[in-house]
C-alpha positions as CSV (number, residue, x, y, z in Angstrom):
1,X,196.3,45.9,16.7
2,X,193.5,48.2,17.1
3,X,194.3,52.2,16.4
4,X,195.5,53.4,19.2
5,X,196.9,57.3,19.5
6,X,199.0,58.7,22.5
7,X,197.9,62.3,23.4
8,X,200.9,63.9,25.9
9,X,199.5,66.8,28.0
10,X,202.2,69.6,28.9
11,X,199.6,72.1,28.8
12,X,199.3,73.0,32.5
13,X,200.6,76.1,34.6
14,X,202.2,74.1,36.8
15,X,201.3,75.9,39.9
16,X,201.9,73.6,42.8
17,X,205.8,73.7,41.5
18,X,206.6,77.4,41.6
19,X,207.5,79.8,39.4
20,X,209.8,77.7,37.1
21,X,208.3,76.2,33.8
22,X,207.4,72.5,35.8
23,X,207.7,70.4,32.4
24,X,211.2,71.6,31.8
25,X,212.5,71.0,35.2
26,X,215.8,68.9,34.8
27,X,216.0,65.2,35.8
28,X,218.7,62.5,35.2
29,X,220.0,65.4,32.6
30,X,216.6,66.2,30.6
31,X,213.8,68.0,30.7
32,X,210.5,65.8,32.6
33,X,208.5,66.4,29.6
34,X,210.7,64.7,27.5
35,X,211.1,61.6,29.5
36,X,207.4,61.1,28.7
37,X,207.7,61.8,25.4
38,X,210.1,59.5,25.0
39,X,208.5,56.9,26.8
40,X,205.5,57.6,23.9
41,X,207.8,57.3,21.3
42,X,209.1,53.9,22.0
43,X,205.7,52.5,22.8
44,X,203.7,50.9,19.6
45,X,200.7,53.4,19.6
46,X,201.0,56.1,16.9
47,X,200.7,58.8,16.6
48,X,201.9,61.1,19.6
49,X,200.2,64.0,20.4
50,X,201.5,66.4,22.5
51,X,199.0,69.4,24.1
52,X,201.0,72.7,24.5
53,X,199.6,75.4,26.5
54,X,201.6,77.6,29.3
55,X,205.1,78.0,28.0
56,X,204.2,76.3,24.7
57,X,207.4,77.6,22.9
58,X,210.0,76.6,25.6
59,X,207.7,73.1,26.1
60,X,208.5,72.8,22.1
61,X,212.2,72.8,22.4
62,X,212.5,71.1,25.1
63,X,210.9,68.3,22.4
64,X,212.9,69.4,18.9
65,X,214.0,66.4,17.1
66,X,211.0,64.4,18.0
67,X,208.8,62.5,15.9
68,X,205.8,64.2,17.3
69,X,202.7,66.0,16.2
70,X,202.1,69.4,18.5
71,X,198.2,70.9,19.3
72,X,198.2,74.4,21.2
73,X,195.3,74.7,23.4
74,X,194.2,78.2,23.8
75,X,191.8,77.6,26.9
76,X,194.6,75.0,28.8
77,X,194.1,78.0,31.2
78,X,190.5,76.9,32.0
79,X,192.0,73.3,33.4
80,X,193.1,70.0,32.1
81,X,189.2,68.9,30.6
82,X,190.2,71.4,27.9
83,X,193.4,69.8,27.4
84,X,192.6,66.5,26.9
85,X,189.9,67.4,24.8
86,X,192.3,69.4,22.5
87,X,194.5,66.2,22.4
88,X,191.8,64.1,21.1
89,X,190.2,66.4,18.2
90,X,194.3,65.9,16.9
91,X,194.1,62.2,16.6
92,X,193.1,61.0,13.4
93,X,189.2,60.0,13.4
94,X,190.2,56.2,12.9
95,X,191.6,55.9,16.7
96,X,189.8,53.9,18.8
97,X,191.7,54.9,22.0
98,X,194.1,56.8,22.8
99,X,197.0,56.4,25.7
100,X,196.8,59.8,27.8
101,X,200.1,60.2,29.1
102,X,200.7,63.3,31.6
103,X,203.7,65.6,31.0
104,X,205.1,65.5,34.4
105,X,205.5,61.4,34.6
106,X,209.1,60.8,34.2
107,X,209.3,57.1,35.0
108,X,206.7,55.6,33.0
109,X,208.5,53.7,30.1
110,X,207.3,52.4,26.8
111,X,206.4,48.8,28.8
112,X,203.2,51.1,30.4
113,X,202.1,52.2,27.7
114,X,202.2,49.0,26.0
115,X,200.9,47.2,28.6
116,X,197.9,49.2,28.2
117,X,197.6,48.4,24.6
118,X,197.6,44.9,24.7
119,X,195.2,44.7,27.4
120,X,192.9,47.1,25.7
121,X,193.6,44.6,22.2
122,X,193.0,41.5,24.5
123,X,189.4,42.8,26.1
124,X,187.8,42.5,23.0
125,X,187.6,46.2,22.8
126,X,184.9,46.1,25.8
127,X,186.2,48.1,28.1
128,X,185.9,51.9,28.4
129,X,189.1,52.2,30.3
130,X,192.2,50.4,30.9
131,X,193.8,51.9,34.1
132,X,196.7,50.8,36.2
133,X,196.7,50.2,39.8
134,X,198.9,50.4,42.8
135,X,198.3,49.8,46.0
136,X,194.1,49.9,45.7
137,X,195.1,53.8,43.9
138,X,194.2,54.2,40.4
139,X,197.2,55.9,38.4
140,X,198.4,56.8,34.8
141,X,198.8,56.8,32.5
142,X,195.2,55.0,31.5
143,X,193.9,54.1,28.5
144,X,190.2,55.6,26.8
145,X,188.2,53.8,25.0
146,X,186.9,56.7,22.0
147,X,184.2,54.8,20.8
148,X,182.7,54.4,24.0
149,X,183.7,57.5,25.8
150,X,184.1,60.1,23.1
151,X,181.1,62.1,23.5
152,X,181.7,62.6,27.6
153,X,184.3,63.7,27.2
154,X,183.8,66.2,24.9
155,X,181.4,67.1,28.1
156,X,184.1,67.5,30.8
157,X,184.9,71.0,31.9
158,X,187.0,72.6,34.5
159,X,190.5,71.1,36.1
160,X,189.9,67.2,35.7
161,X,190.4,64.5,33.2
162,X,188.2,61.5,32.7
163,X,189.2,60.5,36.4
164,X,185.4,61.8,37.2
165,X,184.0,59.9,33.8
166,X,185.6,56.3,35.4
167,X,184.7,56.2,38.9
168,X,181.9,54.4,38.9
169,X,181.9,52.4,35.5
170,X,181.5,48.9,35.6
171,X,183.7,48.4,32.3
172,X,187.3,49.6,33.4
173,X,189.7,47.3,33.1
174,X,192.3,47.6,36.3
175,X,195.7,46.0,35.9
176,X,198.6,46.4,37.8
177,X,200.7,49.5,38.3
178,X,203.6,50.0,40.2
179,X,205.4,53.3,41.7
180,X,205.9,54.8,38.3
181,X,202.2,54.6,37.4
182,X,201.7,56.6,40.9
183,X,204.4,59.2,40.9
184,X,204.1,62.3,39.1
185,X,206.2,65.4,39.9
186,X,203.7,68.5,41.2
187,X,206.6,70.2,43.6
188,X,210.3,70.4,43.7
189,X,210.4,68.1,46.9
190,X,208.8,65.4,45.1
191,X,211.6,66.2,42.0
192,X,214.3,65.9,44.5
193,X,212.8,62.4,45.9
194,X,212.3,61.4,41.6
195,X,215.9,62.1,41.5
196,X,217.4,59.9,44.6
197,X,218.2,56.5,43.8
């Protein structure tokens, strides 16, 4: 298997949600951070990197007892680029991708992340991107090829991940997704619908 990292984001302010701390919003009796990060941990990619910005401290033990390696981003209040590029500069130099994995994704399970993996191992290490898809909508978490995408996005700035980098690439590998890969939490109605069976 190629070297493959995870970088976690729980960096962001969390707006959209209101005043509480989004990432440590309860669901099914935990905090949605940690559903991600325990989806990461249970997925073959090593290691897990989780970006800590906005409530960094209460973020951190909502995660204690973790096997995972914390990054504070000082600028995460200058948008998500500076995130993501915080996550990366953690990974060890010998990753050749890493599995982005956003904080407020409390479905996605170790099978996604995996999924990505083997599909990235199976491409011959071609593709800049592996990304999963539902319903014609590209989701997450996706897949980034370092050695081929590593110096744009050192480049990206403002609110935005390498959604901008991808769009029009040829070499982005689409597989399917299903409503995990599409649902993410940005407002306490869309927690309440996470929560209903």
């Amino acid at each position: 298997m190629p070297e493959i990292g995870t970088i976690l984001l729980a960096a962001g302010l969390g707006t959209r949600f209101g005043p509480e701390p989004k990432m440590l919003a309860p669901l099914d009796g935990k905090p949605l951070v940690r559903h991600a990060a325990e989806a990461a941990l249970a997925a073959r990619p090593r290691p897990v990197v989780v970006v800590l910005g906005a409530h960094a401290d209460a973020v951190r033990a909502a995660l204690a007892g973790l096997d995972l390696t914390f990054v504070e981003n000082p600028d995460f209040r200058a948008g998500l680029s500076t995130s993501l590029r915080a996550g990366l500069a953690a990974l060890p130099r010998s990753c050749e991708a890493a599995v982005v994995v956003l904080g407020d994704m409390p479905r996605i399970s170790e099978v996604h992340i995996d999924r990505l993996a083997v599909s990235f191992e199976e491409s011959s290490k071609a593709v800049a991107a592996v990304v999963p898809v539902q319903d014609g909508r590209r989701g997450n978490p996706v897949l980034l090829n370092l050695r081929l995408l590593a110096d744009d996005i050192a480049r990206l700035t403002g609110d935005r991940g390498a959604g901008p980098l991808l769009r029009n690439r040829p070499d982005i590998l689409e597989i399917p997704g299903d409503p995990a890969t599409a649902l993410d939490i940005d407002t306490p109605d869309a927690l309440r619908d996470a929560d209903r069976p």
